[in-house]
KOLSE-310609 format. One record per atom (N, C-alpha, C, O): residue in three letters; x, y, z negated. Coordinates in steps of 0.02 Angstrom, whole numbers, plus 50000, padded with zeros to 5 digits. Layout:
<lumvexs>
ALAXYZ ...
</lumvexs>
This chain:
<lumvexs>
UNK500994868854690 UNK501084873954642 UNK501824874754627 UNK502204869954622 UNK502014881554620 UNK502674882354594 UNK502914882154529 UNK502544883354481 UNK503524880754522 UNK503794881154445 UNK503574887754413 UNK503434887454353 UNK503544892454437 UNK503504900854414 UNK502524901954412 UNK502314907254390 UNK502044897054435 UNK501744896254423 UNK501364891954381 UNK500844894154356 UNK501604884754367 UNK501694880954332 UNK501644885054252 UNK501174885454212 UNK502474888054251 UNK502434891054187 UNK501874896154170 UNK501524895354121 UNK501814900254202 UNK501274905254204 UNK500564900154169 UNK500294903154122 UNK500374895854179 UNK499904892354176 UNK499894889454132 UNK499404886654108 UNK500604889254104 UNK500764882854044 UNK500674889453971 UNK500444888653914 UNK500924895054001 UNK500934902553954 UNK500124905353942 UNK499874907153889 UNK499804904954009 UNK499144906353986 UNK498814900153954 UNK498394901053910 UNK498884897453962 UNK498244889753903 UNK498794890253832 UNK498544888153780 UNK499464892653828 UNK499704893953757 UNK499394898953732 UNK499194898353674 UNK499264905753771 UNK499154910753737 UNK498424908653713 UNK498184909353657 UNK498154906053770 UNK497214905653774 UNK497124900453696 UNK496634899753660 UNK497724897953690 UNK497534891253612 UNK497814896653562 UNK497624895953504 UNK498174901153574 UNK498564904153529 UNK497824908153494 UNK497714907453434 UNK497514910753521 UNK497094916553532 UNK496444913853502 UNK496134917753466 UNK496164907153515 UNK495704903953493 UNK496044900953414 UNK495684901353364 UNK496624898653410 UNK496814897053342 UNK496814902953290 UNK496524902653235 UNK497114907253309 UNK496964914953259 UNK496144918553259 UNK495914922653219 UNK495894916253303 UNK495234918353303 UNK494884915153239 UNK494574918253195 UNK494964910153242 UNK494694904653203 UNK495134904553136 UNK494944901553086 UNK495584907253138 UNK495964906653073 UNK495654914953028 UNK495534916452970 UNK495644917453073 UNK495504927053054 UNK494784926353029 UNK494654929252977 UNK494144921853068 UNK493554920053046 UNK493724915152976 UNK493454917052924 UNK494114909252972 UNK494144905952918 UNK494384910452859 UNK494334908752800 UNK494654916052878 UNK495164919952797 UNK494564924452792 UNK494384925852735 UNK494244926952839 UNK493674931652830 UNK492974928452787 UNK492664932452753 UNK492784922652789 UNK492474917852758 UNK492774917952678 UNK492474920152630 UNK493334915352679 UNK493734912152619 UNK493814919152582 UNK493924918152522 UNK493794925852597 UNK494124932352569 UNK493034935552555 UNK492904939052506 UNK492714934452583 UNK491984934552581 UNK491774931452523 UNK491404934452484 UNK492004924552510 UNK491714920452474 UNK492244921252405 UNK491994919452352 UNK492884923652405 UNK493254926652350 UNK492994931852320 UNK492884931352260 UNK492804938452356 UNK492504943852358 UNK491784944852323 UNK491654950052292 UNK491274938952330 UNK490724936752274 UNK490874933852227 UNK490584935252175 UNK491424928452229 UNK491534926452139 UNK491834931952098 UNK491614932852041 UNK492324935952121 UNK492454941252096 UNK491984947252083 UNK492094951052036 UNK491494948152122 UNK490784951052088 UNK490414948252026 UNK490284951351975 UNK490264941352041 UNK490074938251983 UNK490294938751932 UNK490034941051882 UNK491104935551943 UNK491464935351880 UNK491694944551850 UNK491954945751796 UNK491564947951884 UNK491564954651830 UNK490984958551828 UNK490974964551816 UNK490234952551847 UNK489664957151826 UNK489504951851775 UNK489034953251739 UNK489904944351763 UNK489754943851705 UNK490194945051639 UNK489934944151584 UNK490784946951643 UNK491094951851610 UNK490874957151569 UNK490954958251509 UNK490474961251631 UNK490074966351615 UNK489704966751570 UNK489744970951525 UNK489164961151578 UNK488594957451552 UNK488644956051471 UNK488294957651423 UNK489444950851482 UNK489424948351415 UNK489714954451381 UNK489584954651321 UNK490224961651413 UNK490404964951353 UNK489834970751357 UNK489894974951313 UNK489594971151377 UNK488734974951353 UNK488484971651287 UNK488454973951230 UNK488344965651310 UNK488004962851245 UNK488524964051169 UNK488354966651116 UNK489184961151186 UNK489444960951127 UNK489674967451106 UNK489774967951046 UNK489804973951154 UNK489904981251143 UNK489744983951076 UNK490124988251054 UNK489074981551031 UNK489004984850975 UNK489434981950921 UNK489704985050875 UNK489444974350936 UNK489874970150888 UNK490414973050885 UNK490534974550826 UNK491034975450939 UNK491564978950963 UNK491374983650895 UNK491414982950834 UNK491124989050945 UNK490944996650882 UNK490754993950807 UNK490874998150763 UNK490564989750792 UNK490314988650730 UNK490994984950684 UNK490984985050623 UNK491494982250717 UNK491994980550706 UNK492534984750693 UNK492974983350652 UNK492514989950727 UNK492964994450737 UNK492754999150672 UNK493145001450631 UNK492054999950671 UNK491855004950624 UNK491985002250539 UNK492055005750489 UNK491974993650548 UNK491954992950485 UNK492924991150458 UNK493124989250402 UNK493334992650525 UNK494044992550511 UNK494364998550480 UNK494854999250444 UNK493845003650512 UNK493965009750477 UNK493855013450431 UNK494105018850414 UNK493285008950402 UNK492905010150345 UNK493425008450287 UNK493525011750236 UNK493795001450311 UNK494094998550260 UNK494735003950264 UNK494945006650212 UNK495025005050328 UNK495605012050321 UNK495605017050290 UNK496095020150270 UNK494925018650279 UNK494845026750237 UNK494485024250178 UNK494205028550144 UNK494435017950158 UNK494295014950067 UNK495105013450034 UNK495305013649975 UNK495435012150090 UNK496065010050051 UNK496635018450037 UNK497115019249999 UNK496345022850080 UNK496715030950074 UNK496515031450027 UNK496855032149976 UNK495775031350029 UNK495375035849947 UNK495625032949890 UNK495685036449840 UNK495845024449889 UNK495975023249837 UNK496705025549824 UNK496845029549780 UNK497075023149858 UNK497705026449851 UNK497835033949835 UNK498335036249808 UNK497215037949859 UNK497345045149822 UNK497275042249763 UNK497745041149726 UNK496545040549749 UNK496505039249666 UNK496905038249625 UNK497025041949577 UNK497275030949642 UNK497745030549598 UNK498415034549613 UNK498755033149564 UNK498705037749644 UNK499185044049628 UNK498715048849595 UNK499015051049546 UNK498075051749598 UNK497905057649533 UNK497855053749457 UNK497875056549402 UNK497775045749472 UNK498005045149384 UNK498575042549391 UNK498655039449338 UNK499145041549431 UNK499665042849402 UNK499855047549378 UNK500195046949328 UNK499655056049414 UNK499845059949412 UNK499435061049345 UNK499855062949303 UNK498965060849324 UNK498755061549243 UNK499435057649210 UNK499905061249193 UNK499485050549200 UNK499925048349163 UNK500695053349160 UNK500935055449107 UNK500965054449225 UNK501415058249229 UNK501385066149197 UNK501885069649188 UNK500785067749184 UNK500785075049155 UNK500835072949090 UNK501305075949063 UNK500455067749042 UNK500285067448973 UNK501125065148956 UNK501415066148903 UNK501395061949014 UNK502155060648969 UNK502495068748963 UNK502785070648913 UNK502385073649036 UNK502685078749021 UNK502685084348955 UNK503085088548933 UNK502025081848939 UNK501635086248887 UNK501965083448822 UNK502145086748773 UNK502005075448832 UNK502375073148752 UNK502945074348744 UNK503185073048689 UNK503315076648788 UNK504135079248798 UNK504135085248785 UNK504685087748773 UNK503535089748784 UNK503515096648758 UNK503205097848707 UNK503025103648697 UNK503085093048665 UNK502815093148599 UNK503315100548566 UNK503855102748589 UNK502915102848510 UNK503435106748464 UNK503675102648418 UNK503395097348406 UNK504375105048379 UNK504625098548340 UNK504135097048300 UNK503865091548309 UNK503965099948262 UNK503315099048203 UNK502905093848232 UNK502875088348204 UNK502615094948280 UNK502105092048295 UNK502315082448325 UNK501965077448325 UNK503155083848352 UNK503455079848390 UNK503705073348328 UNK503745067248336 UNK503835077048273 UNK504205073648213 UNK503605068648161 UNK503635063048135 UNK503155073448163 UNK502475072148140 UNK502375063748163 UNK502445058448134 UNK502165065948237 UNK502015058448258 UNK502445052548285 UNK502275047348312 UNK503215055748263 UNK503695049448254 UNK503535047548197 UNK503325041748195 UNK503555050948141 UNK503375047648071 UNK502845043648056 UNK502925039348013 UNK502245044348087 UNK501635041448112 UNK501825035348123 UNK501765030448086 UNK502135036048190 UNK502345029148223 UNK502865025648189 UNK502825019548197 UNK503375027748153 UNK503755023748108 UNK503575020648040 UNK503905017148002 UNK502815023548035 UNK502255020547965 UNK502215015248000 UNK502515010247982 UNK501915015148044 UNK501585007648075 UNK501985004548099 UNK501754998848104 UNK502655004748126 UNK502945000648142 UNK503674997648119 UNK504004994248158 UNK503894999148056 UNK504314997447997 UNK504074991447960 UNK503564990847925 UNK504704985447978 UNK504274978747922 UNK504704978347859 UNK504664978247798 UNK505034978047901 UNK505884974147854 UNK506234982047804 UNK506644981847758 UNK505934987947833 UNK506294994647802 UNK507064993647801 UNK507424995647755 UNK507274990547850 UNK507964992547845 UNK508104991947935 UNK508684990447950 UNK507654993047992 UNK507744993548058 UNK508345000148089 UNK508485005648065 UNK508474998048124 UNK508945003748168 UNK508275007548220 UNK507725005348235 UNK508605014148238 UNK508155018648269 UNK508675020548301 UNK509205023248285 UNK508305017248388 UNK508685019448444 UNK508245026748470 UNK507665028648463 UNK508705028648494 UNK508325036848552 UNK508505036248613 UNK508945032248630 UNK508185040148654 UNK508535042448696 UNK508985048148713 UNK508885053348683 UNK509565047948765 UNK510055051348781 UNK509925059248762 UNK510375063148747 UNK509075061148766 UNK509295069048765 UNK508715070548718 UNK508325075248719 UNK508775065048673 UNK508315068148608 UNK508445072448551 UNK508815070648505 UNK508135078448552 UNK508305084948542 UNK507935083348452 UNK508045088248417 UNK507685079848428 UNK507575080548341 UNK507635075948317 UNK507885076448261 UNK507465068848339 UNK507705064348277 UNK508335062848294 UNK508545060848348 UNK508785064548214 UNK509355064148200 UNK509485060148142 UNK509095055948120 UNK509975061348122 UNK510355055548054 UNK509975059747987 UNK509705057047939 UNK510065068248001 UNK509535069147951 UNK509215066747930 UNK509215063847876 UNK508505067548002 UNK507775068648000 UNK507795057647963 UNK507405054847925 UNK508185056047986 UNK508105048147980 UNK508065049647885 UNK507595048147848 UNK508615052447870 UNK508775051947794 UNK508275055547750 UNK508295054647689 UNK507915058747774 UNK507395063047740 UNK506505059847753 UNK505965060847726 UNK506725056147801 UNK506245048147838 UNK506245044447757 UNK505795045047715 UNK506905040647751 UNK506885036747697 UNK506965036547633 UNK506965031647596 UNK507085044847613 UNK506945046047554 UNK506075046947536 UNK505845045347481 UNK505755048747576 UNK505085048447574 UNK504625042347588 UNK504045041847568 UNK504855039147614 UNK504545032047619 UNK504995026147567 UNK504735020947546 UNK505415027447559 UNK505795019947519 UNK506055017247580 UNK505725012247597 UNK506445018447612 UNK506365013147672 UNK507315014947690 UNK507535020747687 UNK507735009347706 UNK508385011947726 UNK508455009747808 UNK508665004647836 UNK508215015347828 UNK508375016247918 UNK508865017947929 UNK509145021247884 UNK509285016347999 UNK509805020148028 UNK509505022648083 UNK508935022348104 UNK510225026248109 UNK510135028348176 UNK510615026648236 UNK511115029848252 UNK510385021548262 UNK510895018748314 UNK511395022748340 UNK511255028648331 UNK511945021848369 UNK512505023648411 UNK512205023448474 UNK512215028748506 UNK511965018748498 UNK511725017548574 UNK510735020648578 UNK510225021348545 UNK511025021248637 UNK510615025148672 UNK510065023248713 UNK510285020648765 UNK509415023448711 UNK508975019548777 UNK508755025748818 UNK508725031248791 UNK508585024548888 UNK508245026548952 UNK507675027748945 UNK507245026648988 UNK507575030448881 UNK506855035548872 UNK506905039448850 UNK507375041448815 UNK505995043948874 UNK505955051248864 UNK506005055248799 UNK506205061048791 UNK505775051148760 UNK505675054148679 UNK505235047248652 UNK505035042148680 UNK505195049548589 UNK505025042748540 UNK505455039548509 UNK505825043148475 UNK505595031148507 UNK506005029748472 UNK505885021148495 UNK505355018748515 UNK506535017448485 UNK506185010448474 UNK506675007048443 UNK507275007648456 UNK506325001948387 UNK506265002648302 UNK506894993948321 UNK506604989848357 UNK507454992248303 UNK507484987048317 UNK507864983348259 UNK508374985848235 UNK507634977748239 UNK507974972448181 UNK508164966648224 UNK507754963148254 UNK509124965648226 UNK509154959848250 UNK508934958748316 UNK509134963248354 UNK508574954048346 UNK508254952548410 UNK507614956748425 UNK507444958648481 UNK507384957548384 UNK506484959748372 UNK506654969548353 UNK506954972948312 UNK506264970048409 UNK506164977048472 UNK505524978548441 UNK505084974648424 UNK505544985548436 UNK504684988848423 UNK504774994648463 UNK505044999548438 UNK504554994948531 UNK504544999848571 UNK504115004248584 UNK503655003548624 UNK504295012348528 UNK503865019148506 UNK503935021448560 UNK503485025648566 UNK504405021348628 UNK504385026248686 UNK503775031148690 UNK503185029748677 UNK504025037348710 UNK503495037048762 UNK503225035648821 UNK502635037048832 UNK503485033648852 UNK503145028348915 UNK502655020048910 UNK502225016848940 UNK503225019748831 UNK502825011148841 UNK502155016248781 UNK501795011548762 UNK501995019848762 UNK501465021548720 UNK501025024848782 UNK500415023748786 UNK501295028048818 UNK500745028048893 UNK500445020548929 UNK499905018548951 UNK500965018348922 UNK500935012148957 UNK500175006048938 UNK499745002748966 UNK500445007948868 UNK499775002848826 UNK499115007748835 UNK498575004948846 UNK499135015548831 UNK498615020448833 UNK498075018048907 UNK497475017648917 UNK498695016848947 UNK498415018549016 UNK497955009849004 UNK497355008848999 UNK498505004849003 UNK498114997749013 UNK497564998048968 UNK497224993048976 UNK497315002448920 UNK496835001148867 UNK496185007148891 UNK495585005848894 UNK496445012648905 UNK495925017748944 UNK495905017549012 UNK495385019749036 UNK496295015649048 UNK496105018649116 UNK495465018449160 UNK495375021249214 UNK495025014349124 UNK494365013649175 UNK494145020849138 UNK494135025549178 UNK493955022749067 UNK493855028949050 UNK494215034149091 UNK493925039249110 UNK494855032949103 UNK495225040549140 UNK494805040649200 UNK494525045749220 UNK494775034249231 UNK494295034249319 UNK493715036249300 UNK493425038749349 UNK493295036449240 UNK492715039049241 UNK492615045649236 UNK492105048249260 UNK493075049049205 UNK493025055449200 UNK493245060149252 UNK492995065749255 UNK493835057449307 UNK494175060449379 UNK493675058949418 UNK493525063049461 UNK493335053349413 UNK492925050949496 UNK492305049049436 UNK492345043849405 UNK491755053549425 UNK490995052449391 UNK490585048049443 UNK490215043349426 UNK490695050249508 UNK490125046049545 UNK490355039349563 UNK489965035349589 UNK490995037749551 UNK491345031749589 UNK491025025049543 UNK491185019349558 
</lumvexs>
């Protein structure tokens, strides 16, 4: 035999092992990609399986997330329409007529005068009680009030002060106590069925 045959011979039993090794490797990945190919059936028909079953839990979850989303809007409207009540009844006590406005400072300075000699703060753009209205205050009651120099950050009213000790006629803190003392009444009358 020749060298040029030799090789030839040595090339065919390489190719012939080459050919049987990929055969057998192409059958082993075809096996191994077969038998991948069913767990991956399994494993997403039981996927399937288990989110079928739990699918209503899902929706029932979802429904009761949204339930709670549109309980927490409604309430939040609610409480902006009674703020927005509180916010009108202060607008309304700022538009009192004086008569009617002076009336129920005097009211409120019956009940809340101990000592008859308190200072009476206002606020910045209080349009009737003055040093007058104060002096014509304490000729009718017995009582020697002033009228502060300084000024508080409210709408109208007054707040009454001796020394350390504050009696706050605002109108806001007189909403303030209105609202903490009525407001389940205000919700009953805005929302009847609630």
């Amino acid at each position: 035999m020749s060298l040029a045959q030799i090789t030839e011979k040595i090339r065919n039993d390489a190719q012939k092992e080459a050919d049987e090794i990929l055969s057998k490797a192409k059958a082993q990945a075809g096996s191994i990609t077969g038998k991948a190919e069913k767990e991956c059936g399994e494993i997403k028909a039981g996927f399937d399986a288990r989110f079928e079953a739990e699918r209503p839990e899902i929706i029932k979850r979802g429904e009761i997330v949204a339930n709670i989303d549109v309980s927490k809007m409604m309430l939040r409207a609610k409480r902006d329409l009674i703020d927005d009540v509180y916010r009108g009844a202060l607008e309304k006590m700022k538009e009192l007529p004086e008569d009617r406005y002076l009336s129920f400072c005097s009211a409120l300075l019956d009940g809340g005068v101990t000592a008859k000699d308190e200072e009476v703060v206002v606020g910045n753009g209080e349009k009737y009680i003055d040093a007058a209205w104060i002096d014509s205050y304490n000729s009718a009651h017995g009582t020697k009030l002033s009228l502060s120099d300084e000024k508080a950050g409210i709408s109208g009213g007054f707040i009454l002060r001796r020394g350390r000790i504050s009696v706050n006629c605002s109108w806001e803190m007189l909403l303030k106590v209105s609202q903490e003392k009525q407001e389940s009444d205000v919700v009953k009358r805005l929302f009847p069925s609630a």
